[in-house]
VOPAGU-2260 file (C-alpha; in pm, 1 decimal, decimal comma):
REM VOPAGU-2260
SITE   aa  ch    i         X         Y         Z
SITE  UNK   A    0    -437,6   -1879,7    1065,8
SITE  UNK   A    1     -96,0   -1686,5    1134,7
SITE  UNK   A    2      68,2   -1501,8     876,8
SITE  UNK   A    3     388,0   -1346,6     834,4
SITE  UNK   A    4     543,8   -1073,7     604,0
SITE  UNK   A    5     910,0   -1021,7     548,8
SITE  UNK   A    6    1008,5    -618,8     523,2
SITE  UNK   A    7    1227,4    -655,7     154,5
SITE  UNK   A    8     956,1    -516,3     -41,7
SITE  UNK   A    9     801,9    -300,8     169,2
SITE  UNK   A   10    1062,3     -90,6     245,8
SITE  UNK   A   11     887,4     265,6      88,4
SITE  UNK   A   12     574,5     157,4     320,9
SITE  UNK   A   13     792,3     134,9     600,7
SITE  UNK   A   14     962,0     511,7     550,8
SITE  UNK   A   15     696,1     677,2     430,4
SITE  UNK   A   16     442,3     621,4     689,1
SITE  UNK   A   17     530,8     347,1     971,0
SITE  UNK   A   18     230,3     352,6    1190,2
SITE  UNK   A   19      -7,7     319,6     888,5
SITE  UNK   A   20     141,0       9,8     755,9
SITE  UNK   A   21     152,9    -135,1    1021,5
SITE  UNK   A   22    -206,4    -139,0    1097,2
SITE  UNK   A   23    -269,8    -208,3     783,6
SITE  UNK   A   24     -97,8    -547,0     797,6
SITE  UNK   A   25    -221,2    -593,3    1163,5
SITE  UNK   A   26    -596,6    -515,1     967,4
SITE  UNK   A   27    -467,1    -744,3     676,8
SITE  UNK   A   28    -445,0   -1066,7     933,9
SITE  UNK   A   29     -66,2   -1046,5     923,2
SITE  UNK   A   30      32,4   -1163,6    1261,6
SITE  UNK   A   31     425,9   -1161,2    1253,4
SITE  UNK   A   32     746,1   -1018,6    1013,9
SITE  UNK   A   33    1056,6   -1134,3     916,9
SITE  UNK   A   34    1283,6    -825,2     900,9
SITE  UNK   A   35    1582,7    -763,3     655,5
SITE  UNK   A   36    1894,8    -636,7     898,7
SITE  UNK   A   37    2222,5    -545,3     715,9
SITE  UNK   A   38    2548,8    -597,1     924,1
SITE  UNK   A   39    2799,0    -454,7     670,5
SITE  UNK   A   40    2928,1    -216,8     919,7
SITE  UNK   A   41    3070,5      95,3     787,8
SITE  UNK   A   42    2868,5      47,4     482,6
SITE  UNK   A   43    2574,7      65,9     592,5
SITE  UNK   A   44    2513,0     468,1     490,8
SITE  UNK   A   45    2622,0     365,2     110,9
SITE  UNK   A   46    2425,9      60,6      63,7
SITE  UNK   A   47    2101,4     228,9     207,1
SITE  UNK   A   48    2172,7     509,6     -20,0
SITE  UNK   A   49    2210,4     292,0    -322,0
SITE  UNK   A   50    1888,5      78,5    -236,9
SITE  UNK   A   51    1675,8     384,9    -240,4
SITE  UNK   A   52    1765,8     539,7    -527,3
SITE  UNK   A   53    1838,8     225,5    -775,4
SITE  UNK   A   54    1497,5      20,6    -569,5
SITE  UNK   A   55    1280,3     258,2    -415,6
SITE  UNK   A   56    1028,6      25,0    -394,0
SITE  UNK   A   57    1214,8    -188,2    -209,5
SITE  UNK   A   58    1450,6     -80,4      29,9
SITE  UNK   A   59    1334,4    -281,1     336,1
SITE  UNK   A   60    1648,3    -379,3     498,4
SITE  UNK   A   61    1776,4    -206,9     799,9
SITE  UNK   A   62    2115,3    -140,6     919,6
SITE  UNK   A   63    2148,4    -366,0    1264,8
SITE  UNK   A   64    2099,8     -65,1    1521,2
SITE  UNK   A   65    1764,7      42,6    1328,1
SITE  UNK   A   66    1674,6    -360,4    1289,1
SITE  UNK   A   67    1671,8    -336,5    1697,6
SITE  UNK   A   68    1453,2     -21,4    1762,0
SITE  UNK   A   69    1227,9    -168,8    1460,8
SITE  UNK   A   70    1165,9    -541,5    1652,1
SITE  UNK   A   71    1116,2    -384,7    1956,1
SITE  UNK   A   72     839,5    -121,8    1799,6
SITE  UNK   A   73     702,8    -436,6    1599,5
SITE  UNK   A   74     678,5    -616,7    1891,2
SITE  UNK   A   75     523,5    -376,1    2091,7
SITE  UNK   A   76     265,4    -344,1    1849,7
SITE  UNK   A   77     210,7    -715,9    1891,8
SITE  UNK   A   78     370,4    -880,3    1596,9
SITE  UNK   A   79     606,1   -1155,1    1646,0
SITE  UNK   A   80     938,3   -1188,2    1516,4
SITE  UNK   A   81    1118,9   -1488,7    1551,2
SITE  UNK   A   82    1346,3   -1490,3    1244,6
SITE  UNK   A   83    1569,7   -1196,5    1040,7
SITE  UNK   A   84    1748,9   -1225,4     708,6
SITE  UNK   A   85    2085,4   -1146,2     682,5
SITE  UNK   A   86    2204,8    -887,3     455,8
SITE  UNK   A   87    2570,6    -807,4     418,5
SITE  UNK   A   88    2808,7   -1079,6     611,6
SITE  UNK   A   89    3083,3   -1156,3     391,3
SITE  UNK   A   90    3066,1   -1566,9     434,9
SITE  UNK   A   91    3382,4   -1577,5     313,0
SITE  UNK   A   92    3562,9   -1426,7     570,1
SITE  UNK   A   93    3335,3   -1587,7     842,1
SITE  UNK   A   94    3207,6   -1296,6    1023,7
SITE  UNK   A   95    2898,9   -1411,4    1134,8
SITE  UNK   A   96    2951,3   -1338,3    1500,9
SITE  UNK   A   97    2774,9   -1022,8    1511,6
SITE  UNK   A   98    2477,4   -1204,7    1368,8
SITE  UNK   A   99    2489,3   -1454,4    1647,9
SITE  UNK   A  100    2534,7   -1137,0    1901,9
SITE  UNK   A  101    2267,8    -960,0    1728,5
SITE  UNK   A  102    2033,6   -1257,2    1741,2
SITE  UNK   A  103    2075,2   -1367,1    2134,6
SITE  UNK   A  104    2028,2   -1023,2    2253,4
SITE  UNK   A  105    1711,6    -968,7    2000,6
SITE  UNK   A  106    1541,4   -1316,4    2159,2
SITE  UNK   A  107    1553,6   -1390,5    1731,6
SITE  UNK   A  108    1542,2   -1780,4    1679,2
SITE  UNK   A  109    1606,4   -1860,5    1308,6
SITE  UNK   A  110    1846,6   -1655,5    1111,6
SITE  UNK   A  111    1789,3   -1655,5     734,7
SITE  UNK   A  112    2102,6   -1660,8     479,4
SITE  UNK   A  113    2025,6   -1585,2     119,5
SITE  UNK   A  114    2335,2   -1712,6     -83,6
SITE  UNK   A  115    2163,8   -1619,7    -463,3
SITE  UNK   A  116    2451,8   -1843,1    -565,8
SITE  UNK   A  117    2364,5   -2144,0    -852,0
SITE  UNK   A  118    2726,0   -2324,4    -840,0
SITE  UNK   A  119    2800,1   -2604,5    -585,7
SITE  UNK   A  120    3192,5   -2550,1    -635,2
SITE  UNK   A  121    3136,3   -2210,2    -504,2
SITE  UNK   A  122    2948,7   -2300,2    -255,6
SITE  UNK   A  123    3213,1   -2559,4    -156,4
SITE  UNK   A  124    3392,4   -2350,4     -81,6
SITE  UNK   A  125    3178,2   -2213,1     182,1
SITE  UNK   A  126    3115,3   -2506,9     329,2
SITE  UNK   A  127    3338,2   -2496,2     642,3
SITE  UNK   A  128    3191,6   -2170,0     760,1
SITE  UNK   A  129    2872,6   -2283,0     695,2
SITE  UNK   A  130    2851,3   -2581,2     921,6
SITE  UNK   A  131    3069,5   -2348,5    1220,3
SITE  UNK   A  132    2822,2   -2133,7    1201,7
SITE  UNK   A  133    2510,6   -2431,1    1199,5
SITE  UNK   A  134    2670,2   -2545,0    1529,7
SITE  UNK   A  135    2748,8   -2190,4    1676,4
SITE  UNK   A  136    2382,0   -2108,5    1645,5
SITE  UNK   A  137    2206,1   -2469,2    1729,4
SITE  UNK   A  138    2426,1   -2466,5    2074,4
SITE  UNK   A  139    2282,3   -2095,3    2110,6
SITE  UNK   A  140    1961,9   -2249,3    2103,2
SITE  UNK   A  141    1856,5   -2113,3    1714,7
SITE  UNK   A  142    1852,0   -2218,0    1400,4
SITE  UNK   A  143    2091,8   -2105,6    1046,2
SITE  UNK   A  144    1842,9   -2140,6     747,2
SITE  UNK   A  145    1917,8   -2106,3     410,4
SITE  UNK   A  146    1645,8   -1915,9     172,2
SITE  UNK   A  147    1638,8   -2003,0    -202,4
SITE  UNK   A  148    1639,3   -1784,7    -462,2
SITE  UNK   A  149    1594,2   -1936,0    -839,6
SITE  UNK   A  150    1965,2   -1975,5    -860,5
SITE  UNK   A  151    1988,6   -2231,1    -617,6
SITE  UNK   A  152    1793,3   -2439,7    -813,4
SITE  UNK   A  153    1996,3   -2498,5   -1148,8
SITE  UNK   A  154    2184,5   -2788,7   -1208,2
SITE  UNK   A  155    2552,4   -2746,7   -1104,3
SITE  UNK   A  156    2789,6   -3080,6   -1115,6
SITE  UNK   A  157    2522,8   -3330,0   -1164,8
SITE  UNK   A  158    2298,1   -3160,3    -876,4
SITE  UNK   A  159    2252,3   -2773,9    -754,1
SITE  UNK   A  160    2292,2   -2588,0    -451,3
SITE  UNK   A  161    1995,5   -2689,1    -262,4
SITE  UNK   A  162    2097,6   -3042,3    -299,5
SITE  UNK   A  163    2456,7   -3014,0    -195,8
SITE  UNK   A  164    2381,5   -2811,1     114,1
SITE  UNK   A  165    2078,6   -3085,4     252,9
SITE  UNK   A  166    2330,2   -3357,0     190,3
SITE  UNK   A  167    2634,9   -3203,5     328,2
SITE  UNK   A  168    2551,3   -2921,0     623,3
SITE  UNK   A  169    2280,8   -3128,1     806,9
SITE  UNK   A  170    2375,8   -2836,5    1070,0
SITE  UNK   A  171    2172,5   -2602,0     888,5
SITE  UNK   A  172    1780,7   -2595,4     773,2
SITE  UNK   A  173    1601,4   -2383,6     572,2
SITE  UNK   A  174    1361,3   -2093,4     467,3
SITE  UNK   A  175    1223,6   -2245,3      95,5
SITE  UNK   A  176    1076,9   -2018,2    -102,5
SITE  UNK   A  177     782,9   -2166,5    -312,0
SITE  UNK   A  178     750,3   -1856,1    -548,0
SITE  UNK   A  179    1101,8   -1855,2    -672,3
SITE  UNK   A  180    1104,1   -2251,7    -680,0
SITE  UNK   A  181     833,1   -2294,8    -940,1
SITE  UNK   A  182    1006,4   -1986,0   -1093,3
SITE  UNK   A  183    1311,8   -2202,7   -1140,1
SITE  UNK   A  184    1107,7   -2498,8   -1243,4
SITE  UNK   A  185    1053,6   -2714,6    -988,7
SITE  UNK   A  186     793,6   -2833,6    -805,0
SITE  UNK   A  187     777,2   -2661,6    -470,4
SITE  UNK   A  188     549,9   -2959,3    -296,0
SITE  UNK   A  189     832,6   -3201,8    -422,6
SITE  UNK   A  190    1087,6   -2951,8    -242,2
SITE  UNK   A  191     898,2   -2962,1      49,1
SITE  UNK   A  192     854,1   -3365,6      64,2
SITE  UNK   A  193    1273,0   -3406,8     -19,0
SITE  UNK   A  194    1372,2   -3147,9     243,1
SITE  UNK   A  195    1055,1   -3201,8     485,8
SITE  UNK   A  196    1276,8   -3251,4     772,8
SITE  UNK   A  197    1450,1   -2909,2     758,2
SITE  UNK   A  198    1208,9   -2599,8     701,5
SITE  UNK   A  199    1104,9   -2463,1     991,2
SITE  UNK   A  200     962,9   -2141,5     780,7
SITE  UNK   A  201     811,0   -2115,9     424,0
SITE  UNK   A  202     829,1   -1823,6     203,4
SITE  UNK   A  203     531,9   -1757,1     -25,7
SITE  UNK   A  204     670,3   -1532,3    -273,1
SITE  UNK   A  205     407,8   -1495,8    -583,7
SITE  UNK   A  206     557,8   -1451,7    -912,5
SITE  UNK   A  207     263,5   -1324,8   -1196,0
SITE  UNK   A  208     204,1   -1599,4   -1427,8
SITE  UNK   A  209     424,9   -1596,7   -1774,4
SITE  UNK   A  210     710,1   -1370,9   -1655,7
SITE  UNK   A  211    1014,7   -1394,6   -1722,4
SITE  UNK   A  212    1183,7   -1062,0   -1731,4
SITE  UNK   A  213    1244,1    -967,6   -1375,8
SITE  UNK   A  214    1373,7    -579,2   -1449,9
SITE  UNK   A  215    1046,2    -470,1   -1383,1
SITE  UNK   A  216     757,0    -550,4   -1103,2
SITE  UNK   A  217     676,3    -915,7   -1128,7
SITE  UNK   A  218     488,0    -982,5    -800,3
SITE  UNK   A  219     129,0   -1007,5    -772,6
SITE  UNK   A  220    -127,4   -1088,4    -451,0
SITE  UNK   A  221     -27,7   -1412,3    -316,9
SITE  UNK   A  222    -318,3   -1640,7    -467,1
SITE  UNK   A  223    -331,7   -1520,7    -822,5
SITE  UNK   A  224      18,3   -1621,9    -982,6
SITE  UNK   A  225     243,5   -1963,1   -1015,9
SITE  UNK   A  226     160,2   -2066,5    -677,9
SITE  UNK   A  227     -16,2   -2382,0    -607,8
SITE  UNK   A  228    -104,2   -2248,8    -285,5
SITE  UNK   A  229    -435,7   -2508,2    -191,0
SITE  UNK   A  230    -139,2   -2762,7    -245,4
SITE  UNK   A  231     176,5   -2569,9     -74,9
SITE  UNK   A  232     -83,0   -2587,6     228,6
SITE  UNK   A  233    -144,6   -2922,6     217,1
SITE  UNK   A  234     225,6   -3033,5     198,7
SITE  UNK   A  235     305,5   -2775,6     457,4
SITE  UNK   A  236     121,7   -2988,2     682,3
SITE  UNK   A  237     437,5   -3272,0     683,1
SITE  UNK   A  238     632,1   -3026,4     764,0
SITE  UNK   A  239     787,8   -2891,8    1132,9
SITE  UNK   A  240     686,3   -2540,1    1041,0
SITE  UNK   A  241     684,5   -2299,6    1352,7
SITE  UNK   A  242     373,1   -2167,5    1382,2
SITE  UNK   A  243     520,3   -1855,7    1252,9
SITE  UNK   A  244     625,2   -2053,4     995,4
SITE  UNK   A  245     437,7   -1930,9     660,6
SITE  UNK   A  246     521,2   -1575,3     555,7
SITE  UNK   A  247     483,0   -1353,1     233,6
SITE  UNK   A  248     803,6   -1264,4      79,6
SITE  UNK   A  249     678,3    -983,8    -196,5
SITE  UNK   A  250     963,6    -792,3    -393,8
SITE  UNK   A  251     725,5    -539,5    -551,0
SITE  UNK   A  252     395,1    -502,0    -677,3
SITE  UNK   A  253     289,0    -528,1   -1017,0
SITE  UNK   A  254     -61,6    -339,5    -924,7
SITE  UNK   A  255     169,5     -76,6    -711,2
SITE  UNK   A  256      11,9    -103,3    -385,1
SITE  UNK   A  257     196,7    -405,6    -243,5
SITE  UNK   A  258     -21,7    -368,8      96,8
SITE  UNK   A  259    -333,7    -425,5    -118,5
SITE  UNK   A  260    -121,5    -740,9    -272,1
SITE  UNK   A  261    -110,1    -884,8     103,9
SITE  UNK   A  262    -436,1    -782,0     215,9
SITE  UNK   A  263    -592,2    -985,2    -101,2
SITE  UNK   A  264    -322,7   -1238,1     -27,6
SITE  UNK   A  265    -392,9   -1330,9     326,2
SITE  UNK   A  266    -770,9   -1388,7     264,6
SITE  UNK   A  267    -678,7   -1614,6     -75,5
SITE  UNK   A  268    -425,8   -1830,6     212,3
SITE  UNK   A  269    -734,8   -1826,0     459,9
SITE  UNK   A  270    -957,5   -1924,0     133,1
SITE  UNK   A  271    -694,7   -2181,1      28,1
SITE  UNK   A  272    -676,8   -2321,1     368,6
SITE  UNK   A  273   -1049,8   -2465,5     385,5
């Protein structure tokens, strides 16, 4: 079974001692990862700054030039990556080129928007851009998705942001999180059935059970929080996942070793799988 990892939470891992963690994820049965890459340029030095001290933790998102070095090192150590999220692009101002740019010469075939944004009027206001840059990457021979957070999820003029965008951008897919799905309430296997068509890659990001302050650590081993994961996998099946299509999207780590976290959580996927 492949499994990916996205690099958000494991950003201390990734500083403090890059060839260990990476055989440890290779050892863990992780077989490709989703890196954060910011394109803020000329902010990059300020944000970074700010990430480590407020989210030390965290802190896995890498200023474009450092993104590049880091695929081609992953790479080389035979991980695939076939998808990035996007930190930093002001939508607003449409400045998404560099992503496209960034993406071509990086061989990168889905790029991953997270809007954390719960109201369709604001939204709406994105729209335009949105679709441009659907059709700018599908005739580049990629793929815009759009990841979830909770936010996405809460009712905003009769429907919510997740709604609005599969009814209106059909240019776009996107990256559903499960975790932060059945955080916001809903089921994640009824997600999956309504948007079947358009998610190429699935985020398993597992929330501990009963939380609801999320100040603190609030992600546990994939397996052992709100995830229905025996079911995720079976509705996953419908779906035209890549076959990198299922990664682990941990924040933090309740226990405080968030490697541990996948290690355990890989072998409950392979356990949930049977």
């Amino acid at each position: 079974m492949r499994i990916g990892t996205n690099t958000y939470g494991l950003g201390a891992a990734l500083r403090d001692d890059l060839d260990a963690t990476l055989a440890s994820l290779k050892a863990s049965g992780i077989t490709s990862i989703e890196p954060c890459i910011l394109f803020q340029t000329g902010l990059e030095g300020a944000i970074m700054s700010y990430i480590k001290k407020k989210e030390p933790e965290k802190g896995g998102i890498f200023p474009s030039a450092v993104g590049e070095l880091l695929i081609r090192r992953f790479r080389a150590e035979g991980f695939t990556v076939k998808a990035i999220h996007v930190m930093g692009v002001n939508w607003k101002r449409g400045n998404y080129i560099p992503v496209l740019r960034f993406c071509k010469d990086n061989k990168i075939k889905y790029a991953v928007v997270s809007f954390m944004e719960g109201s369709v009027g604001n939204i709406r206001e994105l729209l335009p851009v949105i679709k441009e840059a659907g059709n700018k990457f599908s005739k580049a021979g990629m793929q815009l998705l759009i990841h979830n957070h909770a936010q996405e999820w809460q009712d905003s003029e009769g429907t919510n942001v997740m709604q609005y965008l599969a009814d209106n951008a059909p240019e776009i897919g996107f990256e559903l999180d499960a975790g932060w799905t059945e955080f916001a309430g809903v089921s994640s296997v009824e997600a999956m059935k309504r948007f079947k068509d358009r998610i190429p890659l699935l985020h398993l990001k597992e929330i501990q059970k009963n939380v609801t302050d999320l100040r603190g650590p609030f992600c546990v081993a994939p397996g052992t929080g709100i995830l229905p994961l025996k079911d995720i996998l079976k509705a996953a099946e419908a779906l035209p996942l890549d076959e990198d299509g299922i990664l682990f999207d941990q924040d933090n780590s309740v226990s405080g070793d968030i490697l541990a976290d996948i290690r355990e959580g890989a072998e409950n996927l392979k356990a949930a799988a049977l």
